[in-house]
N, C-alpha and C positions, 0 to 999 in steps of 0.2 A: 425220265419219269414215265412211268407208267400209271395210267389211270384206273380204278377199279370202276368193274359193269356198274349199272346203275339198278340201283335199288326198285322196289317199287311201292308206290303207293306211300304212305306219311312216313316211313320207313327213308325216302328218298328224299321228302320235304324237309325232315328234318338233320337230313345227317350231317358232319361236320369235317367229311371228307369229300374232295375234291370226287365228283363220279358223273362227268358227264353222260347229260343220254342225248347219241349224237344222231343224227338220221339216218335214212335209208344208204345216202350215200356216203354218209359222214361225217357230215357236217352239222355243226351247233351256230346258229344263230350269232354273230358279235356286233353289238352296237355302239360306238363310238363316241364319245362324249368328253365336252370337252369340261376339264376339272376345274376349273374358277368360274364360270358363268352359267355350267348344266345347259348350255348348247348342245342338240344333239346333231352330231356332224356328218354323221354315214352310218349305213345299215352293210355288213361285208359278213363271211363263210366263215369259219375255221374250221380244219378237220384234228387228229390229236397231237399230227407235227405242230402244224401253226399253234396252237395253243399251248401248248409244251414251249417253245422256242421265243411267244409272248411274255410265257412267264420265266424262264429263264435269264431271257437277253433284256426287256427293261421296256423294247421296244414292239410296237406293232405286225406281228408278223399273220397272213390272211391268208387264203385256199381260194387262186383266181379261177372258178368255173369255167372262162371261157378258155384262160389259158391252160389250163387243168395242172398247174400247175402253185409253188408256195409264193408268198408275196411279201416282202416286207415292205409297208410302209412305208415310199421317201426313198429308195434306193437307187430309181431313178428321175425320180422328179424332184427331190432333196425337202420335201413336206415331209417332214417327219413326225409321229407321233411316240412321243416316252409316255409311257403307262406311270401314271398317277395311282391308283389303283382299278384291282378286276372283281368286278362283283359277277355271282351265276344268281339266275334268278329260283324261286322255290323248287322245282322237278329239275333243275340242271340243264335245260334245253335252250338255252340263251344265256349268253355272258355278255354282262357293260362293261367295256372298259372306258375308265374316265382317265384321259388323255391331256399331255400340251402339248398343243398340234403346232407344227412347222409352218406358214403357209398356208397355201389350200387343200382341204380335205378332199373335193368334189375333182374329178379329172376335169370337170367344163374349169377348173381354177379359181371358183365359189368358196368359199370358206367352209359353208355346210350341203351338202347334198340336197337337203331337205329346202329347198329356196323357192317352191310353187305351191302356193294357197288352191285348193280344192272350193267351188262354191257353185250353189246351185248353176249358173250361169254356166261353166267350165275353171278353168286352172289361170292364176292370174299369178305374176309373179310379185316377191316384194321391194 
């Protein structure tokens, strides 16, 4: 699958083709969610492999920054995630995918990434 460039302006908000606009480096924004309770479990990369290979295979596949390298979900930590479905949001610059996650989402072994409250005080966990 090849992706078409990305449009611009309401031209891009509206269109009904798949046209990511991916950044500097490549990458589009993927959030993580989980599909029966709208938990959101992780915030992670994709560049047009990972996303292509998401929507192919069923399953979570990511773009590891540090390892610079693809990532499928679960491959060695056996937390897997199968794509429930993939929403882009209106300019294409972020995709949800709403997930049934294997496991833990978080590498600390967390269910969701997201597990530290923010408040005026500092960061409290729940």
């Amino acid at each position: 699958m090849t992706f078409a460039p990305p449009l611009s302006g309401p031209q891009q908000d509206e269109t009904v083709e798949l046209r990511p606009k991916f950044d500097g480096d490549g990458l589009v924004a993927a959030i993580a969610q989980d599909a029966d309770t709208g938990e959101v479990l992780m915030l992670a990369w994709m560049n047009a492999d990972a996303l292509q290979q998401t929507i192919e295979s069923g399953r979570a596949v990511y773009w590891s920054r540090s390892r610079n390298a693809l990532w499928r979900k679960g491959d060695t930590s056996g937390h897997e995630q199968h794509i429930v479905e993939i929403r882009v949001d209106c300019d294409q610059d972020a995709v949800l995918l709403k997930v049934r996650q294997t496991g833990a989402a978080c590498h600390t072994g967390r269910r969701s990434c997201f597990y530290r409250i923010a408040t005026p005080a500092g960061l409290s966990r729940e």
